[in-house]
N, C-alpha and C positions, 0 to 999 in steps of 0.2 A: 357709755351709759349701760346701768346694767339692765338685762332683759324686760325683769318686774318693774324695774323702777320706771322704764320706757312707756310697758302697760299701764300702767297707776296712774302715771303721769299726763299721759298724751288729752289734752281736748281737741274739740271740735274750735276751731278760728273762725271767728268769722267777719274781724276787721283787721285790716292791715294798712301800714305804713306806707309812705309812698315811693318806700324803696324797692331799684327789682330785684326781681330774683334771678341769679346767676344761672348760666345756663349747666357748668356743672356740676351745680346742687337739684336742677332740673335733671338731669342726665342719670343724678345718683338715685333721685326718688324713680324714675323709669326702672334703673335697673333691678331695685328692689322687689318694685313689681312684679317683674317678670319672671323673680325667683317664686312667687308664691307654687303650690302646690294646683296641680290638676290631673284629671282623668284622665288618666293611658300615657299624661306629661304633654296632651294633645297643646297646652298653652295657646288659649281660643283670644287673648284678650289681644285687642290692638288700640293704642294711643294715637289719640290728635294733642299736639300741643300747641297753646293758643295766647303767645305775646301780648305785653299792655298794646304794641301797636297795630293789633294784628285788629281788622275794623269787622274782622267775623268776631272778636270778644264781644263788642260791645252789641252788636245785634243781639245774642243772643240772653242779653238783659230782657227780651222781650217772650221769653220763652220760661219763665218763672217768675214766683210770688219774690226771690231774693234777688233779684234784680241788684239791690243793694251790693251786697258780696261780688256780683261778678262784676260789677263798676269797680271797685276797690282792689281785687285780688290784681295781683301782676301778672298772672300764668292762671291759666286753666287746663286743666288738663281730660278731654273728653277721651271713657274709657266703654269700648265700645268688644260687644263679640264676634269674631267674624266667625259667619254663618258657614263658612265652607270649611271649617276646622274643628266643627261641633261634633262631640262624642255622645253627647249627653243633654240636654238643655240643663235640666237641676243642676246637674252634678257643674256644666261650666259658671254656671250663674253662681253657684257659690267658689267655685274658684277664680272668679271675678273678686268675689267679693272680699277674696282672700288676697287678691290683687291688690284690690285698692287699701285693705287695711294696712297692707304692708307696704304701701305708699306714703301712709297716713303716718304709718310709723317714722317711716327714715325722715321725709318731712321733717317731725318732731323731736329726730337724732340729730338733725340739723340745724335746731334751733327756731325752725320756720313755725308756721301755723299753715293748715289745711283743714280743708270741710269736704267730705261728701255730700254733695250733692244729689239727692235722688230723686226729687219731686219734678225736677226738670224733666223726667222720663214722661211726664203727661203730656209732655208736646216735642215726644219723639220726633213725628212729620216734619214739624215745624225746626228742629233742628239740624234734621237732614239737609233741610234746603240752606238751612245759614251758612254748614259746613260745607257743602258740595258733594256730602258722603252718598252712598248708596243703599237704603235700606232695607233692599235684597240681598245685598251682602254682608253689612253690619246690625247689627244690636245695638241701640244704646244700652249701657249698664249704670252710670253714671257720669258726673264732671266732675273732677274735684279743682277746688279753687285754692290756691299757695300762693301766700304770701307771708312777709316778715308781719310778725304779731303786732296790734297797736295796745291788744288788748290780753287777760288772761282768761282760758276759756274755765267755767265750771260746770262740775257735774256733782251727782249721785246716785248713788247704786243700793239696791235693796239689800238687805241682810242675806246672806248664801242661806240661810233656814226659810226662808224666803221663796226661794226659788227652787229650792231643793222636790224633786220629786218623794223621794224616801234619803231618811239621815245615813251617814257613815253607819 
């Protein structure tokens, strides 16, 4: 797929099918991740990955307003910073973010559907204890939820005049 058309393309999923998802199409959206970009190459983020049978998924339905989606999705995938490889807070937090887009992406090279999820960060605590994680040493940054699409995501976007500070 060509780069732009990937860009253009890609939405946000956020129902899927009751098929799962393979583990290495899981394995390939990880590795995509971890190519994103960060400061000093520090690569702060670390992944949980969370099976339709894994019974920490479904608890943590209780940990956001989409509860929906994380019932549905096949895999979830909690991306988290660890705290003992921070160069930066901003600077890792947007190479998170770079992380997860780039998840979002291959995801969508692959045919799948995925959502970041980031409202879930409101009950951080509360998803520490579901996972087992430690949140002296981890960040949550987000979950993102994949699965095969049931549905087609839409979007739009403002005019680039729009958004533009000053024109070419």
């Amino acid at each position: 797929m060509d780069i732009f058309e990937s860009l253009f393309t890609r939405r946000s999923i956020r129902k899927y099918t009751g098929e799962a998802v393979n583990n290495e199409d899981i394995l390939r959206i990880l590795q995509a991740g971890r190519w994103a970009p960060s400061g000093l190459n520090n690569q702060p983020w670390r992944f949980l990955v969370l099976g339709s049978e894994d019974e920490r998924k479904d608890m943590l339905q209780s940990c956001t307003k989409y509860s929906r989606i994380i019932s549905e999705a096949k895999t979830l995938i909690a991306v988290f910073l660890d705290k003992n490889s921070k160069y930066h807070h901003e600077k890792d937090c947007q190479a998170a973010g770079a992380c997860i887009q780039n998840m979002l992406l291959a995801a969508h090279g692959l045919g799948l559907g995925a959502v970041w999820l980031g409202e879930i960060l409101n009950q951080e605590d509360q998803v520490h204890k579901i996972l087992k994680t430690k949140a002296e040493e981890l960040e949550l940054m987000a979950v993102v939820a994949v699965g095969h699409p049931a549905e087609q995501g839409s979007s739009r976007r403002k005019n680039l005049e729009e958004i533009m500070i000053e024109p070419l």
